[in-house]
N, C-alpha and C positions, 0 to 999 in steps of 0.2 A: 733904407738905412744899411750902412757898409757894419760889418763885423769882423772883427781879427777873427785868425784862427783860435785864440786863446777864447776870446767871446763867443764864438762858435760852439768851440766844445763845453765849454759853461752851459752852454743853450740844452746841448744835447743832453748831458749829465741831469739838470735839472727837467727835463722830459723823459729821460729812463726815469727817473725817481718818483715824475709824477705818475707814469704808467704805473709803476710798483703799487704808487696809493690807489691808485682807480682798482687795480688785482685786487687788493688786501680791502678794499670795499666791497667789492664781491667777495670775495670770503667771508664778511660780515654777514650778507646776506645769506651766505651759505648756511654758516653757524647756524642763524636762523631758522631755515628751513630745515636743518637737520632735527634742530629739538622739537619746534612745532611745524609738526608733516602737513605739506598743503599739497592740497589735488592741481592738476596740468594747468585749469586757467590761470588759479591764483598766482603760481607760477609762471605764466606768461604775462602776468599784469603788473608784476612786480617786475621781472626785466623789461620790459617796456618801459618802467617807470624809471626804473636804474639808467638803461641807459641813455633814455632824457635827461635825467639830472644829471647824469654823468659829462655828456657832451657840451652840456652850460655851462660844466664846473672848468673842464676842458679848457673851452672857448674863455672864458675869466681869467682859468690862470696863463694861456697863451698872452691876452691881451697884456696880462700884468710881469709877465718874465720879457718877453719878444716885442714890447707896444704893438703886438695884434697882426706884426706880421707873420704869416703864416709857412716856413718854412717845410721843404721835404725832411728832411731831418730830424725836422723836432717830431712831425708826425711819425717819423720812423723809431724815435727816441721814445714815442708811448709807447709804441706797438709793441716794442724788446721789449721795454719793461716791462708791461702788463706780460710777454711769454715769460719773460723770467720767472715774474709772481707762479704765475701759473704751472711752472713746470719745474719750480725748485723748489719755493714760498710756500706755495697753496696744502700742498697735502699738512704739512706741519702748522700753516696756521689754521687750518681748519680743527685740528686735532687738539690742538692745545686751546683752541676755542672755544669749542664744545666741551671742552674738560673744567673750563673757568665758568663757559654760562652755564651747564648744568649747577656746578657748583652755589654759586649764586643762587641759584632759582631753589635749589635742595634747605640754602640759609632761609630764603623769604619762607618758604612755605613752612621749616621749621619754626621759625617767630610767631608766625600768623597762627599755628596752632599752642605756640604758649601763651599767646597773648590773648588766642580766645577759649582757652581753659578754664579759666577763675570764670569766663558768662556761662559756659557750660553747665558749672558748677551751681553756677546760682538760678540758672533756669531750672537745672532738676530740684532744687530747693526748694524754690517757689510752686512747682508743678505737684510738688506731695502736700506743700502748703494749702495749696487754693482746691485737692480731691475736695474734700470737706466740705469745701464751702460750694463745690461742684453739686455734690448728693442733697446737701440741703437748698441747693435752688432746684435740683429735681423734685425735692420732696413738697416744694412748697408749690410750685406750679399745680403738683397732684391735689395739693389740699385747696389752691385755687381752683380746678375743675370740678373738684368734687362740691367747693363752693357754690359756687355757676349751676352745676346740676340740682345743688337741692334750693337756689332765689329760684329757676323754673317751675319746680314742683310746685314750692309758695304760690308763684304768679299764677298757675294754670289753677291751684285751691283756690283763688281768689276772686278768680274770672270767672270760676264753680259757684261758689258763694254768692256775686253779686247778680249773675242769671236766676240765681234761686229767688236771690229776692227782688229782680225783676218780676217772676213772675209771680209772687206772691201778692207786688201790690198791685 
């Protein structure tokens, strides 16, 4: 397929920009990693996995901007992008990312502890409620062994009793 220089630089323009988004995905992931710290593998598992989905996403939007033809250019038009991101973009959006997702995450965790107050509340309620009835199922167990212990006595007088009068008849 023949392109103008005008469709050309369209081409280009729209491959710096996707670069920028493939950068600012990775910053996403950064973000990420920044709030919840992961050890070296998990960290190589997840670029690995980046930049597989990456390359798909890549390969999809070429086919649908260029019908799949694979230009030096365009490949050059990620690469600038993705340096731009990275070496003008990135520090700033990392920054202001981590100042939104902490944000966020500061909101959940504040909810989730107003929202589980009032069970709080009601669990220590219920926990002075049910002592009571705690000490009288100890108490009653006690009055059940001490039960137990004196049918034995009975049984053992009675197995007393009827030897006796085995041997009496």
């Amino acid at each position: 397929m023949i392109l103008s220089v005008s469709e050309q630089m369209d081409l280009f323009i729209k491959c710096l920009l996707l670069g920028i988004l493939v950068g600012v995905f990775y910053d996403s992931l950064s973000i990420v990693r920044k709030i919840f710290v992961h050890n070296k593998i998990t960290v190589n598992i997840e670029d690995l996995i980046f930049w597989i989905l990456t390359t798909f996403f890549v390969f999809i939007m070429l086919l649908k901007i260029n019908e799949g033809e694979i230009r030096e250019y365009a490949v050059a038009g990620i690469l600038i992008g993705y340096l731009i991101n990275k070496m003008i973009l990135s520090k700033y959006t990392v920054k202001v990312g981590s100042i939104i997702l902490g944000f966020i995450i500061e909101v959940i965790v504040k909810v989730i502890g107003i929202t589980i107050y009032p069970l709080e509340v009601v669990y220590k309620v219920l926990i002075k409620l049910l002592k009571p009835s705690k000490k009288a199922i100890i108490g009653s167990k006690k009055v059940l062994k001490r039960s137990k212990k004196n049918v034995r006595i009975k049984i053992r007088n009675v197995k007393k009793e009827i030897r006796i009068l085995k041997t009496k008849i």
